[in-house]
N, C-alpha and C positions, 0 to 999 in steps of 0.2 A: 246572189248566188256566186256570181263573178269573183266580190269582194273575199266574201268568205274560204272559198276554196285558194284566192289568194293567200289570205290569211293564215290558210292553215299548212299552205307551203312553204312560206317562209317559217313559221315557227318550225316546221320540222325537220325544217333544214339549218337552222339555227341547233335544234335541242342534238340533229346528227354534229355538229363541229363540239355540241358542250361534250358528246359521250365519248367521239374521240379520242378529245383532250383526256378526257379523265380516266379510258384505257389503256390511253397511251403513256400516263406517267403511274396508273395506279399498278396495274399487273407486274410489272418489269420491278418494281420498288416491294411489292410484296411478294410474289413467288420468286423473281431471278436473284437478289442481293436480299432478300429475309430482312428487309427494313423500314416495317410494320409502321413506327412513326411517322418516317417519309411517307409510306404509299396515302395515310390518312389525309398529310398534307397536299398530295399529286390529285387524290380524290375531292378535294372540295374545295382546291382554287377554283378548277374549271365552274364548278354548281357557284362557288361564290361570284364570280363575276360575271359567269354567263347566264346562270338560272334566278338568284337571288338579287342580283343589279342588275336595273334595267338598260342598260347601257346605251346611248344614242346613239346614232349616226349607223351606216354601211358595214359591212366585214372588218374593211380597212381601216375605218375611223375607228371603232370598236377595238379593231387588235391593239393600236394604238394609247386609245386609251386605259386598256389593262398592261401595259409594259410601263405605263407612268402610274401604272397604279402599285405594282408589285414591292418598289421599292417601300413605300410609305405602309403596306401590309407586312411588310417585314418587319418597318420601327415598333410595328401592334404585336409582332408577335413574339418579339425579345421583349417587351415592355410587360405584357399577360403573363409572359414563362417568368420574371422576374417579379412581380405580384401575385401569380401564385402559390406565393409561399404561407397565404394565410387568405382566409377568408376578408377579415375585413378591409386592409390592402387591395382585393381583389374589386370589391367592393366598391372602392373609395376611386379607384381605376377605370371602371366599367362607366361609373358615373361622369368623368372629363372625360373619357372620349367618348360616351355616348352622346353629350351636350356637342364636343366638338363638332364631329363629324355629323353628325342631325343638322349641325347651324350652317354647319361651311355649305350648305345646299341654296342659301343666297348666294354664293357665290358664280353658279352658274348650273345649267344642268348636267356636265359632265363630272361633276363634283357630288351632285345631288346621283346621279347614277351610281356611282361605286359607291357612296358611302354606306350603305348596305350590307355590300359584298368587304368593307374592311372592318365593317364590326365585327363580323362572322370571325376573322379572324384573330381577334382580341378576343374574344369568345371563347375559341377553341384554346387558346394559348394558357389563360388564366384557371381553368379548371385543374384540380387534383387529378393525377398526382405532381411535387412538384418538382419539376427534373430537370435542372439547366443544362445536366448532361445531354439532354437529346434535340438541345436547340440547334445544331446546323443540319441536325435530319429534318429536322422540321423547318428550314432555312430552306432546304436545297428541295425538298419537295414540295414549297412555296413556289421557287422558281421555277420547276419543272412543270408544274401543271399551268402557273402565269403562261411559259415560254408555248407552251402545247396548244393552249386556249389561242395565243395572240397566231399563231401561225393556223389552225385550223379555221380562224376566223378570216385571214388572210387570203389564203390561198385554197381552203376547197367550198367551190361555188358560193365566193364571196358574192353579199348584196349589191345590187345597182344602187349607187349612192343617189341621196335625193335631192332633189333642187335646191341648191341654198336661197335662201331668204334677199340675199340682193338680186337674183337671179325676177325675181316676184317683184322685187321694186322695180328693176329694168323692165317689165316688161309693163307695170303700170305709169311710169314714165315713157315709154312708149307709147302708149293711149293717149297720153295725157299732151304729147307733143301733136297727135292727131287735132286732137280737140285745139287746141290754143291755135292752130295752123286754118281748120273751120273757122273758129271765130273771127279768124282777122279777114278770112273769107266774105263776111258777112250773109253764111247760110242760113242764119234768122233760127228758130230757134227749133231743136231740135231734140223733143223728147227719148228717140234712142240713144243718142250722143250720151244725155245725162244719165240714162240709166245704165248704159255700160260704164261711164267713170263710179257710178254708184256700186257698182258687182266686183269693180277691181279694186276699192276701198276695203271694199268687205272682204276680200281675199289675201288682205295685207293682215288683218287679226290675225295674230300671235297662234288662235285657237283652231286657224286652218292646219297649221303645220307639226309637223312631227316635233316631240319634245327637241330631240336633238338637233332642229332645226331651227328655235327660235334664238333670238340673239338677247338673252335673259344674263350674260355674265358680267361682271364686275368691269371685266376692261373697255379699255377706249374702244378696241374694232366692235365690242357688242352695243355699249353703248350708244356708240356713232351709229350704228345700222337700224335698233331700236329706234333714234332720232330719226332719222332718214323715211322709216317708215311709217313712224306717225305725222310728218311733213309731208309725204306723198299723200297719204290721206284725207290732209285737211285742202292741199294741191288742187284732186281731185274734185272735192266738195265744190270750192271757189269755182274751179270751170265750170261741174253741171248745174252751178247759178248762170254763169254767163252765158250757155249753150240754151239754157232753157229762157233766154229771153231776147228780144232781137236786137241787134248791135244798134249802136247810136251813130247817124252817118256822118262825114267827116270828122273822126275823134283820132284822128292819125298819130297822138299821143300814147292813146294806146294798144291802137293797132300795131306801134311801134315795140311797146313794151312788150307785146304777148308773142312777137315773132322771138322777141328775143327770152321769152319763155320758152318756147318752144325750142328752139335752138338749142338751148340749158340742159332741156329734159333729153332732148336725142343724146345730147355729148357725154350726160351722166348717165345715161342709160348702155350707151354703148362702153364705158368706164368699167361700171358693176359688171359688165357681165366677162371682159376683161379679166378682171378680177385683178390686175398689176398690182405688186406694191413696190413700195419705193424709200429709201432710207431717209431722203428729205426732199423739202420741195413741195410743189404742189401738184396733184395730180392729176387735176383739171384744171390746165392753165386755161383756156380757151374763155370759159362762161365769165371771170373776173367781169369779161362785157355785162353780162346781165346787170353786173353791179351799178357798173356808171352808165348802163340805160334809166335803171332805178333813181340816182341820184338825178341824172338828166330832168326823168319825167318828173321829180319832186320842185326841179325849177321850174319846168313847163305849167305846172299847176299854180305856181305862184304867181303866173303873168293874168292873161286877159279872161273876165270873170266865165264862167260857162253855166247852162242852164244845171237846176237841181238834179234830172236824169243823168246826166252826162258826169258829173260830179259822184256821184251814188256808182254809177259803173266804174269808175277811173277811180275809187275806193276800191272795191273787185278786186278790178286788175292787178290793182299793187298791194292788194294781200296777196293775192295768186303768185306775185314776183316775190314778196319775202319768202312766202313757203318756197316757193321753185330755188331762190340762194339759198335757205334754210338743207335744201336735200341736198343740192350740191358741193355745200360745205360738209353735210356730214357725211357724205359719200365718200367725200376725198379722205376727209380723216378716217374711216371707215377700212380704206384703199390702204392705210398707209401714210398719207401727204402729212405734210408740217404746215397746215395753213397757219398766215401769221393775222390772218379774221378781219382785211381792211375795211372799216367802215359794218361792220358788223358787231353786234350786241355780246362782248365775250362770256357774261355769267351766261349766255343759251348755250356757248360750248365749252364749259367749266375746266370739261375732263380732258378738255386738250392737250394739254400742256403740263398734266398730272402722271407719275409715274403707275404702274402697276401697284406696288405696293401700297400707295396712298390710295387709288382708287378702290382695292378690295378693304383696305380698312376704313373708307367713307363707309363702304357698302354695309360692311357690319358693324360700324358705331351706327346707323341708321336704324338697322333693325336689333339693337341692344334695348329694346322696353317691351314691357308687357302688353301691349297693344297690337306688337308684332306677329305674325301667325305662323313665321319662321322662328321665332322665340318661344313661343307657344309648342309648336310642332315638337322642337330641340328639348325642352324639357320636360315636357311629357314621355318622349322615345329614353330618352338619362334618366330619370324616373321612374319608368318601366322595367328598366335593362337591369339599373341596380337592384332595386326591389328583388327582381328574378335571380339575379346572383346571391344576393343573401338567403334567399326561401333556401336556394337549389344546395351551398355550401352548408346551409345550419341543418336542414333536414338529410346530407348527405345522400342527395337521390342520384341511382345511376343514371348514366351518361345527364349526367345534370343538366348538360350543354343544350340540350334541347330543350331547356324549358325557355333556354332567352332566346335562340332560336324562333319556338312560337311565340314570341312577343314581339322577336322582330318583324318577323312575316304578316303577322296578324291583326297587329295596329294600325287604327283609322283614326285618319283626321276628326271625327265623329264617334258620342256612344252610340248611336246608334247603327252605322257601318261596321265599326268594332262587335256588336251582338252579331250582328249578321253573319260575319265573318266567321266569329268562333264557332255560333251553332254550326256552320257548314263543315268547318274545320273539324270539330268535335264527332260530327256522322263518320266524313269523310278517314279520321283518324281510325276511329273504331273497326268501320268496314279492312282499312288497310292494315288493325294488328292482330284482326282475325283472320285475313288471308296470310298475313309474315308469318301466323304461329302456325298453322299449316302447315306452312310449306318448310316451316324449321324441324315440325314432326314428321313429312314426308321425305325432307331429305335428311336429316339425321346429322351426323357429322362430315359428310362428303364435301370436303370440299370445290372438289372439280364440280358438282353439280349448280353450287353458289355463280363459281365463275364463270360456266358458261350461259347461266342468265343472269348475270348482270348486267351487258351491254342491250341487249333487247330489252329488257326490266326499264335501264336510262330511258332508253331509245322513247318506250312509251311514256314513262311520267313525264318525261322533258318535253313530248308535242303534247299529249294531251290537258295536262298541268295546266300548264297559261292559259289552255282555251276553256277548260272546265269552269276556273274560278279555284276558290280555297277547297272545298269537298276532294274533289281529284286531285289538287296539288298536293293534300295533306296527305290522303289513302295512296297513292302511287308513290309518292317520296316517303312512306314509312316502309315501303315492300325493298325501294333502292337501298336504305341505311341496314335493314334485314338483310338483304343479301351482300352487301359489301363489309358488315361487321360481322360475319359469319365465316365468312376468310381470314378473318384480322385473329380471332380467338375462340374455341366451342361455345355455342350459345344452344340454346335453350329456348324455348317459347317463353320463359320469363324476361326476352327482351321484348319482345312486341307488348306486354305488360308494361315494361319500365316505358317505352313508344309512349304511350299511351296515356300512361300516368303524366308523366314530363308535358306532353301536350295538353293536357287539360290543367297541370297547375300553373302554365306560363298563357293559356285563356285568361283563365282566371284573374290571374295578375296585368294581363293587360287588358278585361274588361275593366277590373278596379280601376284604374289608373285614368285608360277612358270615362268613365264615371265623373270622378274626380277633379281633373285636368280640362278644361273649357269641352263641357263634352259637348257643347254646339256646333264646333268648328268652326269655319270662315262666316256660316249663316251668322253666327253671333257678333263675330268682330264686322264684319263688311260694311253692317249700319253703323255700325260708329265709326271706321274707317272713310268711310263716304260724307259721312254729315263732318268731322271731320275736316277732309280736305275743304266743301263748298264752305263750312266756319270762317278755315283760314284764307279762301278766295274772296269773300265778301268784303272786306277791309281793303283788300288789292285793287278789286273793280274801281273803290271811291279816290285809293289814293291813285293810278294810273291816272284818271278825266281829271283829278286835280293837278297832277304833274303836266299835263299837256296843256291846261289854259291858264294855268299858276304858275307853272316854270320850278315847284320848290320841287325838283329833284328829276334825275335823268329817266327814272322809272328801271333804270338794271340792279341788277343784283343777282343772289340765287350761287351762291358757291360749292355748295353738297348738298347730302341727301340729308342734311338733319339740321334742325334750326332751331330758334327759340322765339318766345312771344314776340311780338308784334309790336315795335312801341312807334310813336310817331307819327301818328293818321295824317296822312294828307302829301305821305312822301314816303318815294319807291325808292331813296337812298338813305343811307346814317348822313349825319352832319359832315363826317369826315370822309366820306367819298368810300365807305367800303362797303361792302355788302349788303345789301336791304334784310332787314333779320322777317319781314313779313313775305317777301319772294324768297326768301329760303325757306323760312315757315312752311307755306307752301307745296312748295317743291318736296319737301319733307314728305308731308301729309301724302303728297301727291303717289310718289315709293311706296308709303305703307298701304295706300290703298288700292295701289297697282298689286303688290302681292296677296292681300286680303282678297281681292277677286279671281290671281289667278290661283288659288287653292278653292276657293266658291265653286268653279267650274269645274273641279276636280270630282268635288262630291256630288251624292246623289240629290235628285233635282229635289226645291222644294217645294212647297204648299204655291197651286197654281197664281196666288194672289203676289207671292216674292218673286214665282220666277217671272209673271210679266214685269215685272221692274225691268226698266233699263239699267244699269248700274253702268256700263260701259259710255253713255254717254254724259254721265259724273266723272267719267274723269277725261272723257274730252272735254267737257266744261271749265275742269283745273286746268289743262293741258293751256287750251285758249287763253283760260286766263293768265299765266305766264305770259304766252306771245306775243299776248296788247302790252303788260307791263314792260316787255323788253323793246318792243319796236315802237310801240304809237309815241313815248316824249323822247321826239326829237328834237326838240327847239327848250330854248330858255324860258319857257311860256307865251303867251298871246299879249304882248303889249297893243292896247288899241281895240280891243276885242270889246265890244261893248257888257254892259252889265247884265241886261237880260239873256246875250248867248250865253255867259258862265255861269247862269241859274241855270239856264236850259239843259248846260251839261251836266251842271250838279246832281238836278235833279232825276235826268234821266239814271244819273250811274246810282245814284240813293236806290231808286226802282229797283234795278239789275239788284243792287247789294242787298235790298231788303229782300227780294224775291229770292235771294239765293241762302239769304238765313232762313227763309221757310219752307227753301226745299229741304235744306239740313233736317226738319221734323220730318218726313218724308208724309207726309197728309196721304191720307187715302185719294182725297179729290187730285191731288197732283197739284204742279202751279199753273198759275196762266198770269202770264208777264207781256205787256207791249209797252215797252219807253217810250212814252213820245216823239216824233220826229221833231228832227228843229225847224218851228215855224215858219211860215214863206216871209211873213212881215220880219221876224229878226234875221232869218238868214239874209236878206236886203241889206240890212245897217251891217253886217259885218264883212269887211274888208279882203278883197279876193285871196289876195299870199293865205287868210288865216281861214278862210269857207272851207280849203280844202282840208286842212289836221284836225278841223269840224265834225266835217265829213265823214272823215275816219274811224274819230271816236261814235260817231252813230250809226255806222257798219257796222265797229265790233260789241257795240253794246247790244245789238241787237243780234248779231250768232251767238252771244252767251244768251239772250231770251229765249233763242230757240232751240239753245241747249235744253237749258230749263225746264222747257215744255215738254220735250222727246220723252214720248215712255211709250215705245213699241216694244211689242213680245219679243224675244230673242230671235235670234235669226234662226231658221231650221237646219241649218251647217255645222253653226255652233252649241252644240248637247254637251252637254259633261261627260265627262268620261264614266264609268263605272265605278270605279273605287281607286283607290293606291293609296301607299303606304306614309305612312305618317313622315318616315324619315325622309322622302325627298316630294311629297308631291309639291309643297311650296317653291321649290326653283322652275317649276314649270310653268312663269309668270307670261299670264296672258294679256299682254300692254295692248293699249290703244293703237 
């Protein structure tokens, strides 16, 4: 109840700053200076960015990002009033920037928010008639209702902004420094411990926080933060192993190491929340220690032999140190800092040293294939829009504008959220141009009657709208366009008719198109997106255990988000020392099917048998498998290493990779995978410096079996949301 009445506070207090804005530039531009084009324009910024974009972040963030929006609304709407001039120009026009602006929603969610509210405006612009003459009226009441919306979102009862997302990492590195501080303790082993680092993992998914809080964009600080906190999560994992079993006594190697985990996690914790940046430099000098404790312990392990336990734990521990330099590194770039990555794996932090520019055009030569569901999305929504513009110019229907309107509004990821939508849309339309014609035969041509309910008219469709669904958003925003285009020129109850019509042939056209256009959604892409990525980790698993006891290659690589086949088995590098094309592979897969899941989660839930699938810990599985590629070969291989241990590791990772091609079919039964451990008789004959990078590899070969296995029901935190619109649900990617 709590919630709800919350919920419907802030929307009403939102839809009071949209009506503001939109009486505040509509009235003064149509009753004081008689400039009717203007007031249309002052009237449906506000709706455009505040009612039709769902815009992330606070008041302030919000205002923000409609005064960076305004500008690029204006290139649309000289560009529409200069097309125009003919229908199939218009046409031809509707269609790149519908593609554009649908796609650029990989690019981040702030991008996926407006791009919505800047069709609307290429929309309005490109319809008949066509008048270049009345382009800086429609310029300046562009600007006027932008300038009204950004300051009424500002300044009256702006939002309490909400916790940014490193704020969440601080304070799970927080936990986490608890933990490492207990274990060096020797408090033996302690089931709440692990389950509270288990609850602060799970509150690190992307799917706890508000769209405009996740760190889904293109640049390095989102990047880095994304990093950070799927490093803190895997952080976490590693501790409530070690908390959940009792320390091994005298191991002062890594009692040593875990202090200076701990340490790492406080310094980076207190960092994030900081929030400094800084022009160069690094921003966590401090932790560099962890680094050369790290290197320290990797000699400590090479000297006097230690039992199998102690060996298996002091594996642990220095996963839990890469992940712990893994957050700290991307924290700092995150912050800001210029790390120069000493003694760190540079294709894990690719985007370091990549400008902006190059990083958003990784991003979208990435998702430039049809496999994409931001590609998908993008061309379905340009598909749609054109379609709509040509019905609405050949059959010359009044205010035509709304037919692509409901196409924009009304489109789902899914045919079947698209039916939903329109029947509602389609009641709701009806209901609202049977009340519009009413109230157009009760009031007649009065204007002053129009005017003074149109701010109460907003008032209502703006709170009640969002929280109805499509029905109310449709019936109450056909009563607002009734009374505001009833000011503008005499009408007639033959507009709530034209309402009406307009609304059901741009259903229409975006059911078709729905239909047509992958009407599965992300349920369709997600299994191939998933089997997929585990494809192209299978080959990785065999060549990583053969780089570490073969030496052929250093096991890095991985330089964007898009790669090509895989050649070379058996090596995590090319001959010539550049890039691994199977870790970028990879890494590839890995993006597409990080956005294929988070539009999954967007839509409605499906058949109980899919949604127990795990899918999320698929792409921990990829994620992993990166990590071991980039950290486990560290050495030029195992010279000396007997023959039977490089069967043993052979064959353990053959397992993992076999098992991981037959999660790829996704079986009903599921997998059930256990590697082998390495035998007590061969781990004997093999030489201590080499028991431990042994060691290692039978650590991580066994968290990816138990990736493998994991197929728990979704968490009960994590529900999908309800619906949303085709054009930006995909930038609201819910990473690991």
């Amino acid at each position: 109840m709590a919630e709800g009445l919350s919920a419907m506070a802030r929307t009403g207090r939102h839809a009071a700053h949209v009506t503001a804005a939109t009486a505040a530039g509509f009235y003064p531009a149509l009753h004081l200076l008689d400039r009717p084009v203007a007031g249309i324009y002052a009237l449906f910024a506000p709706i455009a960015f505040g009612i039709l974009s769902p815009l992330p972040g606070a008041g302030r963030e919000r205002a923000a990002t409609v005064l960076r929006a305004v500008p690029a609304a204006a290139v649309l709407v000289v560009l529409g009033t200069v097309l125009a001039v003919g229908t199939w120009p218009a046409v031809a026009g509707m269609l790149a920037v519908g593609f554009a602006l649908a796609f650029g929603s990989a690019c981040g969610p702030r991008i996926a928010g407006a791009a919505p509210g800047l069709q609307l405006f290429y929309i309005l612009a490109c319809f008949p008639p066509y008048e270049p003459g009345t382009l800086p009226q429609r310029l300046v009441g562009l600007a006027v209702g932008g300038a009204f919306l950004a300051l009424a979102e500002a300044v009256l009862s702006p939002d309490a902004p909400e916790p940014p997302y490193r704020t969440r990492i601080a304070d799970a590195l927080d936990l986490a420094a608890r933990a490492a501080s207990g274990v060096v303790r020797g408090e033996g082993p302690d089931p709440g411990t692990a389950a509270r680092l288990g609850a602060a993992g799970r509150e690190l998914r992307l799917s706890r926080l508000p769209a405009g809080a996740r760190p889904t964009g293109a640049g390095r600080t989102d990047r880095a933060l994304a990093q950070a906190g799927a490093a803190t999560r895997r952080l976490l994992d590693q501790l409530a192993l070690l908390a959940g079993h009792a320390p091994a006594p005298g191991d002062t190697a890594s009692a040593e190491l875990l202090r200076g985990i701990a340490a790492s996690c406080a310094e980076t914790a207190a960092a994030l929340r900081r929030g400094r940046r800084r022009r160069a430099g690094r921003v966590l000098a401090g932790p560099q220690l962890l680094e050369e404790l790290v290197a320290d312990f990797l000699k400590s392990r090479a000297g006097a032999p230690a039992p199998r336990a102690v060996l298996l734990r002091r594996s642990t521990v220095l996963t839990a140190a890469v992940s712990a330099v893994t957050v700290r590194t991307a924290a700092s770039l995150a912050l800001g800092g210029r790390e120069r990555l000493y003694g760190l794996p540079r294709e894990q932090f690719w985007y370091a040293a990549e400008g902006p520019a190059r990083l958003t055009a990784v991003r979208i030569r990435g998702n430039l294939t049809r496999r994409s569901v931001v590609f998908q999305n993008a061309l379905r929504t340009a598909l749609g829009l054109a379609l709509a513009r040509l019905v609405a110019g050949s059959l010359d229907l009044s205010h035509g504008f709304w037919v692509l309107l409901a196409v924009l509004t009304l489109g789902r990821t899914t045919a079947g959220a698209t039916w939903s939508a329109v029947r509602a849309a389609a009641a709701g339309t009806l209901a609202g141009a049977f009340a519009a014609g009413l109230l157009i035969v009760g009031a007649g041509g009065s204007s002053a009657v129009y005017a003074a309910l149109l701010v109460p008219m907003m008032l209502v469709a703006f709170t009640l709208g969002p929280l109805g669904g499509p029905a109310w958003g449709q019936g109450l925003f056909t009563l607002v366009v009734a009374t505001a285009f009833a000011q503008i020129a005499p009408v007639t109850w033959r507009l709530a008719e034209a309402r009406l019509v307009d609304v059901l042939t741009g259903s229409a056209i975006g059911l078709l198109c729905g239909l047509l256009a992958w009407p599965a959604g992300a349920r369709a892409e997600i299994r191939y997106a998933m089997s997929g990525l585990l494809r192209a980790a299978a080959p990785l698993v065999r060549a990583t255990a053969t780089a570490v006891t073969e030496g052929a290659g250093s096991g890095k690589g991985g330089a964007g988000e898009n790669g090509t086949a895989r050649s070379g088995a058996g090596k995590c590098t090319a001959p010539d020392g550049s890039p691994s094309p199977g870790v970028r592979l990879t890494l590839h897969r890995l993006r597409i099917a990080e956005a294929a899941y988070a539009q999954y989660r967007t839509e409605p839930a499906p058949d109980a048998a899919e949604a127990a699938r795990d899918w999320l810990t698929v792409l921990d599985h990829g994620s992993r498998t990166l990590v071991g590629a980039y950290w486990l070969p560290r050495t030029d291989g195992m010279p000396g290493l007997p023959p039977e241990a490089r069967r043993w590791a052979r064959e353990a990772a053959e397992e993992v990779a076999a098992a991981t091609v037959r999660a790829a079919g996704f079986l009903p039964d599921g997998v059930r995978v256990r590697p082998a451990p390495l035998p007590p008789e061969v781990a004997e004959r093999v030489p201590a410096p080499l028991l431990a990078p042994l060691t290692d590899v039978e650590v991580w070969l066994r968290a990816l079996a138990r990736d493998l296995e994991a197929g728990s029901p979704p968490e009960p935190g994590d529900q999908p949301a309800r619906y949303t619109t085709a054009s930006h649900s995909s930038a609201s990617a819910d990473l690991a």
